[in-house]
C-alpha positions as CSV (number, residue, x, y, z in Angstrom):
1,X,-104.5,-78.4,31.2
2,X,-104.4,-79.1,27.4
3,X,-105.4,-82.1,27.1
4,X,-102.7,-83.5,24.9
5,X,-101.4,-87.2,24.7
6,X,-97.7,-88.0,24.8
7,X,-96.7,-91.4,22.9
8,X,-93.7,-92.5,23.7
9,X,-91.8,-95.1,21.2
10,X,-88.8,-96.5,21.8
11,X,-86.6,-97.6,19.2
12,X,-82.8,-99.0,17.9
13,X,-81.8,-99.0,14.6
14,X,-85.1,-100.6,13.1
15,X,-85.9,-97.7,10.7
16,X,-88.7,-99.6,8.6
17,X,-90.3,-100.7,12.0
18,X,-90.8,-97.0,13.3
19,X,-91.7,-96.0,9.9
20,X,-94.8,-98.6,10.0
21,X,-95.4,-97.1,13.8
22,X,-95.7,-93.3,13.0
23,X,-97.4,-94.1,9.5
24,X,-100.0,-95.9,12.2
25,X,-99.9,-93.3,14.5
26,X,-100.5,-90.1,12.0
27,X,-103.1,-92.3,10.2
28,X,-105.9,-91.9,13.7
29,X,-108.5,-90.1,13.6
30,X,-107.7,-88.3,16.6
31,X,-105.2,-86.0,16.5
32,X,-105.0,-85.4,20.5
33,X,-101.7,-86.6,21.1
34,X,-97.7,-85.9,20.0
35,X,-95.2,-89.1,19.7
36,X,-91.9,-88.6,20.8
37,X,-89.2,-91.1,19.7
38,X,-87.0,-92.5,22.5
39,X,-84.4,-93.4,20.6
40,X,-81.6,-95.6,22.6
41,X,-78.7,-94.7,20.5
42,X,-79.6,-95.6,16.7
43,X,-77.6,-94.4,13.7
44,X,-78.2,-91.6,11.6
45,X,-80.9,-93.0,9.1
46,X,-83.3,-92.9,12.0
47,X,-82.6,-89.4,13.0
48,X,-83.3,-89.0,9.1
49,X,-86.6,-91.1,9.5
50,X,-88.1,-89.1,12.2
51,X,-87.1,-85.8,10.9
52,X,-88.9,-86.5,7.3
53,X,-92.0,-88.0,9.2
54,X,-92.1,-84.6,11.7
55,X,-92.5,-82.3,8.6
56,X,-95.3,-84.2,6.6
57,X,-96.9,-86.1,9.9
58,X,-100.4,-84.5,11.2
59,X,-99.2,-84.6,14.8
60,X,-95.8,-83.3,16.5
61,X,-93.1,-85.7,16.7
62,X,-90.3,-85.3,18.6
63,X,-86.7,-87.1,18.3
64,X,-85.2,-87.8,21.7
65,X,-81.8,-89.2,21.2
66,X,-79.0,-90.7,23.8
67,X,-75.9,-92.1,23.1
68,X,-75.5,-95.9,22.4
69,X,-74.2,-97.1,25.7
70,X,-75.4,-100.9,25.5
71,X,-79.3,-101.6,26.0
72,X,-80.7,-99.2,27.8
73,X,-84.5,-98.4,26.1
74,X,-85.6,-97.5,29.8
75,X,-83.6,-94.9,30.1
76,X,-84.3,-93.0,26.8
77,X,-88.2,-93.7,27.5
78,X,-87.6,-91.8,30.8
79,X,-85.5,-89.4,28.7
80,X,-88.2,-89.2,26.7
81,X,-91.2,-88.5,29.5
């Protein structure tokens, strides 16, 4: 077993929000862990957002997208995990 750490963040359409959370995120000073984005839907600036912030970030990220079907942020976390 590795050892690594999965973050999970969910997010809709709040770019400048997730940009603040994976600035936080890449700025620890342990680098045990990967974020993945469970993202319920959001438009394409996001998907944008996330791919920029996986080249230059010092941990993996990963973009897990669904379709926007109404509010369903438990689903993409699941999605997600």
């Amino acid at each position: 077993m590795s050892g690594l750490i999965s973050v999970i963040v969910t997010t809709y359409n709040r770019p400048a929000a997730l940009r603040a959370v994976l600035d936080g995120l890449g700025a620890q000073q342990d680098r045990g862990f990967e974020v993945l984005v469970a993202d319920d839907g959001s438009r394409d600036d996001t998907r944008a957002l996330v791919e920029a912030q996986a080249h230059t970030a010092p941990v993996p990220i990963r973009h897990v997208w669904q379709e926007d079907r109404g509010f369903r942020a438990g689903a993409a976390r699941n999605r997600a995990a």
